[in-house]
C-alpha positions in Angstrom: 11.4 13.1 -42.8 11.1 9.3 -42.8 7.3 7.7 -42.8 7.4 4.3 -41.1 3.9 2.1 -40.9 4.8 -0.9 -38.3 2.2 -3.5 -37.8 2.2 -5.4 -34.7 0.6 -8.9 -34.8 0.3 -9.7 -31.6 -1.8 -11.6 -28.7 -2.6 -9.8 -25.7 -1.8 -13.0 -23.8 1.5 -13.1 -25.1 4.4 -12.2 -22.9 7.3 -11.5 -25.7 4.3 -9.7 -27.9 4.8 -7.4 -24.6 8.0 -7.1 -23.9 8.2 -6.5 -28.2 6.7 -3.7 -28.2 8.4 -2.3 -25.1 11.8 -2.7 -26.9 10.5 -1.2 -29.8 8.8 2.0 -28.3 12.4 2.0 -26.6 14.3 1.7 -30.2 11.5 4.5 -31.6 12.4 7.1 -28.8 15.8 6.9 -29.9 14.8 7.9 -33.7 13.5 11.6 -33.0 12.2 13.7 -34.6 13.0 13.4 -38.2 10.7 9.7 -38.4 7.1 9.7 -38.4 5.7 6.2 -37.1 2.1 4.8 -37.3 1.7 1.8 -35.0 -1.4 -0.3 -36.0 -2.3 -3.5 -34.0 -3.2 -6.6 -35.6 -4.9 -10.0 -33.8 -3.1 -13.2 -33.5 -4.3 -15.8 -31.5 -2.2 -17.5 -29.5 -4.5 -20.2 -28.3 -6.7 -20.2 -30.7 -8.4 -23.5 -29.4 -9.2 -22.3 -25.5 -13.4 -21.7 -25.2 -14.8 -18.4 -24.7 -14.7 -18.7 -21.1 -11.0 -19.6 -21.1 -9.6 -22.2 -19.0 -6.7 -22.3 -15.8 -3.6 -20.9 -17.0 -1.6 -23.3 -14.4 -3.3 -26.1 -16.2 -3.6 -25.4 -19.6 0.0 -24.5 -19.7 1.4 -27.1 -17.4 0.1 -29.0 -20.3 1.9 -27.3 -22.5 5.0 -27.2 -20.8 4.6 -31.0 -20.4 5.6 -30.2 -16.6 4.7 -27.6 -13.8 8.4 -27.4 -13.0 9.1 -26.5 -16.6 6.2 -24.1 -16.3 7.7 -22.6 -13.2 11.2 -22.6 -15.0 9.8 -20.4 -18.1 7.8 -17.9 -15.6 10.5 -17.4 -13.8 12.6 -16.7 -16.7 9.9 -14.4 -18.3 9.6 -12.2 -15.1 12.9 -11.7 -15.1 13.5 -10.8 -18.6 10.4 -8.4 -17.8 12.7 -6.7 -14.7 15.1 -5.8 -17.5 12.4 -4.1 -20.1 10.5 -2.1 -17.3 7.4 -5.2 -16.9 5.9 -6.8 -13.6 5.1 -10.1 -14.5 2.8 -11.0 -12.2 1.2 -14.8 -11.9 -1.0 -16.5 -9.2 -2.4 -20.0 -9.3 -6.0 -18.0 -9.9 -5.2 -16.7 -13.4 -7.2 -17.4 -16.0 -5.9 -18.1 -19.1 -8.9 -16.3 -21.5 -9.7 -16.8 -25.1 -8.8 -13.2 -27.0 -11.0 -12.7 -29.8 -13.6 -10.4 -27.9 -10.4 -8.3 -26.9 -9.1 -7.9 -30.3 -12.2 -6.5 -31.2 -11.9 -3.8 -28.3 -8.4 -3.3 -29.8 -9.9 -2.8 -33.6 -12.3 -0.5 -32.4 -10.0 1.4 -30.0 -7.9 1.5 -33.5 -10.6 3.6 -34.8 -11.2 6.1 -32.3 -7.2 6.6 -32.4 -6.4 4.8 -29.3 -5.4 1.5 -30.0 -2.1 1.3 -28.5 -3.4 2.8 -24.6 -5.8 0.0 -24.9 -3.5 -2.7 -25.5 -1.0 -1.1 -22.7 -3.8 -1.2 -20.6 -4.4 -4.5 -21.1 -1.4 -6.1 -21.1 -1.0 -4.4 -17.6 -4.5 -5.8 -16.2 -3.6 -9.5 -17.9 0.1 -9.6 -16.8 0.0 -7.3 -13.8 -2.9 -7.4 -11.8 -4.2 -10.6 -12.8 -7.7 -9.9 -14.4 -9.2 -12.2 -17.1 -9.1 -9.8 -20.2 -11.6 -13.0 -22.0 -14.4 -10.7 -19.4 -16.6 -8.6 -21.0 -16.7 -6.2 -18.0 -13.3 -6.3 -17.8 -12.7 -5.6 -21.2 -15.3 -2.5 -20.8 -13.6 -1.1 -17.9 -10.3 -0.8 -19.5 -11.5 0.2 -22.6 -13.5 3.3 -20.3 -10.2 3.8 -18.3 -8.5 4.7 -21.7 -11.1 7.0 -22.5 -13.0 5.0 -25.2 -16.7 6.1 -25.6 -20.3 4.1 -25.0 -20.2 4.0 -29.2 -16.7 3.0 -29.3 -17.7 0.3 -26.8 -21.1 -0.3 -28.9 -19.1 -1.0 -32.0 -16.4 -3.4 -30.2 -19.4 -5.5 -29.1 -21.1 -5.3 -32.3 -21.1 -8.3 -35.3 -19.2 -5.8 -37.4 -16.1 -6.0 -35.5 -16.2 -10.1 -34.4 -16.8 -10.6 -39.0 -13.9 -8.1 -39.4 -11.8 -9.0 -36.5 -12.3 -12.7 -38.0 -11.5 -12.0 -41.4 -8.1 -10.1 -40.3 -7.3 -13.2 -38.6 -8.0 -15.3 -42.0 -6.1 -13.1 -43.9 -2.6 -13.8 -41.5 -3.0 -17.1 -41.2 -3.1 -17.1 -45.4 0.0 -15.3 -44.9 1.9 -17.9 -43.2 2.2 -15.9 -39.9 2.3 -18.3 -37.3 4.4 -16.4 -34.3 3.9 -13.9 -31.9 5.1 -11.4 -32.2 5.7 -10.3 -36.0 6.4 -6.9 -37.2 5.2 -5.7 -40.7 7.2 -2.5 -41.4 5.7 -0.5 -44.4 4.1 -3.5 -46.1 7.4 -5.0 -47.6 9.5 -6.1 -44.1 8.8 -8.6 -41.7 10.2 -8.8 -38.8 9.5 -11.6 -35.9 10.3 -11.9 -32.4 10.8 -9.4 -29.3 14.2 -8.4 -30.5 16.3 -6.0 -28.2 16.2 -2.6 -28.7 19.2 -2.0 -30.4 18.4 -4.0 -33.3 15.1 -2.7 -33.5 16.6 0.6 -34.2 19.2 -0.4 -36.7 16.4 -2.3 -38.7 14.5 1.1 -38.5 17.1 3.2 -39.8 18.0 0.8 -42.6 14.6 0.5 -43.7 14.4 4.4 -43.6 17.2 4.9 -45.9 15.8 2.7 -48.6 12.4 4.1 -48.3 
């Protein structure tokens, strides 16, 4: 039996942090049985510099871009990319583009009732899928509720304790010269970055399992 601790340092506005771990769960199922495999999720921020009530997504990243055709050429790329891994990418000229850090702290506190990753699937669908601003508090509530997280759970996401901690973890990547969504950490020692494709997720698995 092979013990394998992967931390994902992700954003949950980040298209290849989605389509990452969809390649990876897709590498993992091909493992079986004989691998054991904790998933924890840890913040990044993208966009570190949008306001807490988040800006136009055509805007901000037409700015970005340096072009709305550009813009329009990457989207169109990404939504097909997300065909072939199983994603809708879905984008409107409403979207907002929302600053993350009150959603990481759903995510840590989803992380200690044991449901981190539904609550990161979930958002990613409500972001990238249906369009609705995951920087929302009620949104944010919702999806946490869909997922099955509790009033405490929700009481503790909300709470200074998890915006110092959530903070701090941020701190403590950034010291560690992560700078890219998304990186995988596999058993303290390996890091991995980029969405790779699933195949070479699972031969970096299995190599790392036979030196553990």
């Amino acid at each position: 039996m092979a013990d394998l601790r992967i931390d994902i340092i992700s954003d949950l506005v980040c298209p290849w942090s989605y389509l990452g771990y969809t390649r990876l769960q897709q590498a993992i199922e091909q493992l079986g049985d004989d691998y054991r495999i904790d998933i924890r999720w840890q913040p990044f921020e993208l966009h570190p510099e949008i306001s807490p009530a988040g800006a136009d997504r055509e805007t901000y990243l037409t700015e970005k871009f340096g072009s709305a055709e550009k813009l329009n050429e990457v989207t169109h790329a990404l939504q097909q990319v997300g065909i072939e891994a199983g994603i809708t990418f879905n984008f409107s000229e409403k979207d907002r583009m929302p600053n993350t850090i009150l959603a990481h702290q759903f995510v840590l506190a989803a992380g200690k009732a044991g449901l981190a990753t539904p609550l990161v699937l979930a958002l990613y669908q409500a972001y990238f899928t249906q369009g609705q601003d995951i920087g929302l508090k009620q949104v944010l509530i919702d999806t946490a509720k869909s997922i099955g997280l509790q009033d405490t759970d929700i009481d503790y996401a909300l709470s200074e304790k998890a915006a110092s901690l959530t903070k701090k973890k941020l701190s403590h990547l950034r010291s560690l010269d992560i700078e890219s969504a998304p990186t995988y950490v596999i058993n303290d020692k390996y890091m991995i970055h980029g969405a790779h494709d699933p195949e070479s997720f699972l031969k970096v698995l299995t190599d790392i399992a036979k030196k553990a």
